[in-house]
Every structure is written in C-alpha cells, then in structure tokens.
N, C-alpha and C positions, 0 to 999 in steps of 0.2 A: 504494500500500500504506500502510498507517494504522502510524501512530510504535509502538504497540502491537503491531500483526505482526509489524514488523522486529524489536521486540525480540525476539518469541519467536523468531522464527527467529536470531538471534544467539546467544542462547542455546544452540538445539537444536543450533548449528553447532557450538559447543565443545563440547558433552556426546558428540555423534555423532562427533568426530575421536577425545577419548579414548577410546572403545570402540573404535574402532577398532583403533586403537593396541594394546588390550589383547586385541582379537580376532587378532593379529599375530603379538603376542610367545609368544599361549599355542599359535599354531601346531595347532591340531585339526583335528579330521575333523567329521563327520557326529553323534557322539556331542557335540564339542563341543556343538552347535546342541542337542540335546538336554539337555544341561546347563543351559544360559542358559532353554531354555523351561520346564523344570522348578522353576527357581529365579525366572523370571517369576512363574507359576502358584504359589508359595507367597508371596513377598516382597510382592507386589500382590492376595494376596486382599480384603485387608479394604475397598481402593480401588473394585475393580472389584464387591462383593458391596453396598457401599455407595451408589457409584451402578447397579447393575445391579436391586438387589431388586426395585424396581416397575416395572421397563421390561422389563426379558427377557423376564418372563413372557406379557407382549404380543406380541412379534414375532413375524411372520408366516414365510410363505416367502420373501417379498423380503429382507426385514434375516439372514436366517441363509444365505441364498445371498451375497450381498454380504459376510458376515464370513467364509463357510467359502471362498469363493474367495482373499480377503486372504488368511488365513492361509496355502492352499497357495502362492499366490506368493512370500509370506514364507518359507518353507520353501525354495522354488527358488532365492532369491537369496541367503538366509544360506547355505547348502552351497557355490552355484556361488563368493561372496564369499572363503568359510575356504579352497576348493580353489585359488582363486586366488591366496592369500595363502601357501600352501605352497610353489607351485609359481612364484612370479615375488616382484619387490619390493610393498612395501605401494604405493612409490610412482609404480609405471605402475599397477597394477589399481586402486587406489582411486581415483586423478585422473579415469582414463577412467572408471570406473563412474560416482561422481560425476558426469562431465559431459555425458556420452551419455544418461544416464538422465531428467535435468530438460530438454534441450532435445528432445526426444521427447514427454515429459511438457506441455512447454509450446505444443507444434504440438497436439498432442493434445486440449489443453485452446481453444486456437485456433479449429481446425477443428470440432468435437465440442459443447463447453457454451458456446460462442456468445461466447468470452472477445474481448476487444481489446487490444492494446498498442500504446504508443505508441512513434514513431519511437527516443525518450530509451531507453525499456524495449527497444527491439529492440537498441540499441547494447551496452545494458547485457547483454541475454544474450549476442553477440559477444565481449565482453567476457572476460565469464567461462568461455566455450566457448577462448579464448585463451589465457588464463590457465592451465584445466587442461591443455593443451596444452602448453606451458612447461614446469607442474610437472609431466608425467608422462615428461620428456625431453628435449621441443624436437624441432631438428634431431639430437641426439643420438638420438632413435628410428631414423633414416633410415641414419645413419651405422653402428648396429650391426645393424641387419636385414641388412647387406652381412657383418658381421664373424661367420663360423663359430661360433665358439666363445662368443657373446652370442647368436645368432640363435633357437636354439631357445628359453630363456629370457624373453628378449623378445616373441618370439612370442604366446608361452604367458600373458603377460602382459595383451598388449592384447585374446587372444583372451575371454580369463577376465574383463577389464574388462567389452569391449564387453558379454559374454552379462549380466554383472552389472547393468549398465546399462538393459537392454533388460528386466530383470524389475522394476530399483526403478520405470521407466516404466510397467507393467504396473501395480504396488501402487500405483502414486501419486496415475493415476487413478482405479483404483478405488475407495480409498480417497472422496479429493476428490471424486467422487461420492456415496459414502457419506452424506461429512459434509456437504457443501452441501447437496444436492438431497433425500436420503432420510431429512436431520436424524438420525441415529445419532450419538449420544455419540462425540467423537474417543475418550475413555476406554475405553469399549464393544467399540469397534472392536478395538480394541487387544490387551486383556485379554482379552476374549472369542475373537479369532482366534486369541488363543495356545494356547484350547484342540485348535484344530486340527492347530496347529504340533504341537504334544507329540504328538496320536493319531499322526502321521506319522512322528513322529524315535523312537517310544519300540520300536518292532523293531529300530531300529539299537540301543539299548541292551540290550536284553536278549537279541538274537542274542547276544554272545560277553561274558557274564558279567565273566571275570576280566580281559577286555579292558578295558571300561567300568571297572573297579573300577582298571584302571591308569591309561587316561586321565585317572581322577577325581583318583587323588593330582596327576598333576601339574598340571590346568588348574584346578584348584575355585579358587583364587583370581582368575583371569582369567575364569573362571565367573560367579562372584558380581557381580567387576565388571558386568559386561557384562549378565546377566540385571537387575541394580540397574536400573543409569543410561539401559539403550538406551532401556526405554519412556518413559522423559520426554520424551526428546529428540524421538521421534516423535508423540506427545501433542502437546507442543509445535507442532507443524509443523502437524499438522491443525486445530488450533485457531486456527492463525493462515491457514489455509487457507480458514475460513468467513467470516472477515471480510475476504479479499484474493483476489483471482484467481489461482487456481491456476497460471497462467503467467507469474507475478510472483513466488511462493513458491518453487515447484521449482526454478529457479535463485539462486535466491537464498539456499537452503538451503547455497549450495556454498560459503558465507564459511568452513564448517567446513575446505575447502583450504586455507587462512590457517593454522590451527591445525594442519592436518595437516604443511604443508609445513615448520613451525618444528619440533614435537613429534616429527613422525615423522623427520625428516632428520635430526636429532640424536638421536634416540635407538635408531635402528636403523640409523645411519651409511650412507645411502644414497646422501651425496652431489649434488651439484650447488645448494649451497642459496642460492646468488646467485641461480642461476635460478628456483631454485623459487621463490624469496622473491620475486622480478619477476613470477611466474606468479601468486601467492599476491595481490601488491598490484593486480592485473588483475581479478583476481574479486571481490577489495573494493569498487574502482572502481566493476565492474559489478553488485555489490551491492546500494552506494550508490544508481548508478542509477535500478536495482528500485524499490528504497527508498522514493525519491522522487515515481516516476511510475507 
C-alpha cells in the first residue's frame, strides 16, 4: 500500500470512530438514518453537483445499478448498525462489525478481483482480526454467554455485529469495484447512493409525523454530526482503494478501533480499557503491516 493510502485510511479511521461514537450516544432508530441522509443530500450538494455535472448525465445502466445497489446496502447496515447500538455496547457490535466485515471483504477481494497478499499482509490481517477480538471482550465474551443475566445482551451484540459486518463486506466490495474496475468517482458513489438511501429511509419519516419531529429535537445535533463527517471518511477509503488492493484497505481501515477503543471506553464507560487498548495496539501493529506490504 502507497504512504499516500495509509494516510487516507488513517484518517478515515479517526473520522469513522467519531461518528460513531456520535451514532451511539444519539441512540436512534431508522428515522435517525434518515436524518444523517437528509442532511448528507443538503451539506454535500454543491461537492457532489460539482463533480457530478458532466459525468451523470453519461451513465448508463451499469454505473446506476452499481450506485443504486450501494446505496440499498448502505441502508441495511446503517439500520442493522443504530439497532445494534440500542440494543448491546458500542463496544462488542462495533469491534465485531469492524472486523468481520474487512476480512470477508478481503477473501473476497482475494478470490474474486484476482488481488494477492503477502505472507507480512496475511499476519497483519491476523492481527487485526485479534485485536478486534480483545476489544470486543476477549475471553470475557465466553465467560458471560454462560452468565444469565449478561447472556441475552451479549448475545444481541455479537448477533447485530456479525449481520453489520457481513453488509459493510457487501458495500465494500461493491463499492471497490465501483471505483477500481468501472472508474466511478469515489465522490459519485457516495453522494449519488445517498440518493437512494433517502428514497428508502424517507417513509420511515413521514409515516408518524410528530414522531420524526421528536426524534428530531433530540438527535439533530448527532444528526449533523454524522451526516457532516461520515462521507469523508468513506471518500477517503475509496480513494485510497484505487490506488491499493482492496485486501490491504478493508482491514486496514480498522486502525479507527485504536480511536474507538480510547474515545469510546471512556466516554461511554464501557470498561475493560487495558484490554481494549492491547486489542487496539494489535490492529495498529496489523495496520502497520498492511501499510507496509
């Protein structure tokens, strides 16, 4: 991977923990996800209308199947992501989302777009596949799937991870296909999908009017957030996707566990943060790796 990649993906690692974070704390439904796409669709017009003006109008059926597909994946994982997030800790669904999702994404990219990796890069996803393991628990998972009264909770947790995971592998490749093979703008992609996102999420908002209008007093700040910073973060990634092997990005994207496991354990008091912080310097390690080879 090129000194260039890594940065973006370093980047996008930190901008994609604190949305998270702020995708957490504001605690939403489905209206949430319609919020953030709404405030996408306004905050990124002038980006997406500036690179979009003379390319749209070109695409065929191939590049508007490839964005309308993103988008409804995008849709499946932001819902199954906020539902996880109500329903267990930030920090088992997001570790295991995070980590299930890229080594999926990187067998995928393996077997499929003809990618290679080297022995160093195979350690290095090990690595990180480790690491989020640590921070989503440890041994400390095993221990409370026996304990009653943590069982259902936990459960609920890794179930809502793994499906999360198994959809960002879905968008990731597609995506990365996208942007390698069918040359679509990472930007494109993006801001364009979100049209679709919005067609899907905007019956969840105007089904129950003074619903949405309560939701709105209390999330529009974790709204805003999140609608702002998430598309950079994934720009970012795709961009650094066309110039790296997509089985060297998707895990490598997971340095954002580093961010999560400091930002999120301390600010949502979740606990274990020795561990996580040894889980956290695992996926570094295996970042590095990446990084390197």
């Amino acid at each position: 991977m090129s000194h260039s990649a890594f940065l973006l993906v370093l980047l996008a690692g930190l901008i994609h923990a604190l949305w998270n974070i702020a995708a957490k704390k504001a605690g939403g439904d489905v209206r949430f996800a319609g919020f953030t796409s709404l405030i996408m669709m306004l905050v990124w017009a002038p980006v997406g209308l500036y690179f979009g003006w003379d390319v749209v109008p070109d695409w065929g059926w191939l590049e508007w199947s490839f964005v309308g597909a993103s988008g409804v994946l995008h849709v499946l994982y932001f819902i199954t992501l906020l539902r996880g997030y109500r329903k267990a800790d930030l920090t088992v669904v997001y570790p295991l989302a995070r980590g299930f999702g890229p080594l999926i994404s990187s067998g995928a990219a393996l077997l499929f777009l003809g990618e290679r990796m080297s022995l160093i890069g195979a350690l290095g996803v090990i690595a990180v596949v480790g690491g989020v393991f640590l921070i989503a628990g440890g041994p400390r998972l095993f221990r409370q799937l026996k304990d009653q009264t943590q069982q259902l909770r936990l459960r609920k947790g890794i179930y809502y991870g793994l499906l999360t995971g198994l959809f960002i592998a879905s968008y990731t490749v597609l995506d990365g296909y996208a942007v390698k093979v069918i040359l679509i703008s990472p930007i494109l992609v993006d801001y364009f999908g979100n049209f679709i996102r919005l067609a899907l999420l905007l019956p969840a908002l105007l089904r129950d009017k003074q619903a949405t209008l309560t939701s709105w007093r209390l999330e529009w700040k974790y709204a805003l957030i999140v609608g702002t910073i998430s598309p950079i973060s994934y720009v970012l990634v795709l961009y650094a996707m066309q110039s790296a092997p997509l089985s060297h990005v998707a895990p490598a994207r997971e340095v954002s566990m580093l961010f999560a496991a400091l930002i999120g354990g301390h600010l949502l008091g979740e606990g274990d943060r020795l561990q996580r912080l040894i889980g956290a310097l695992c996926i570094a390690t295996g970042v590095i790796a990446l990084g390197n080879f």
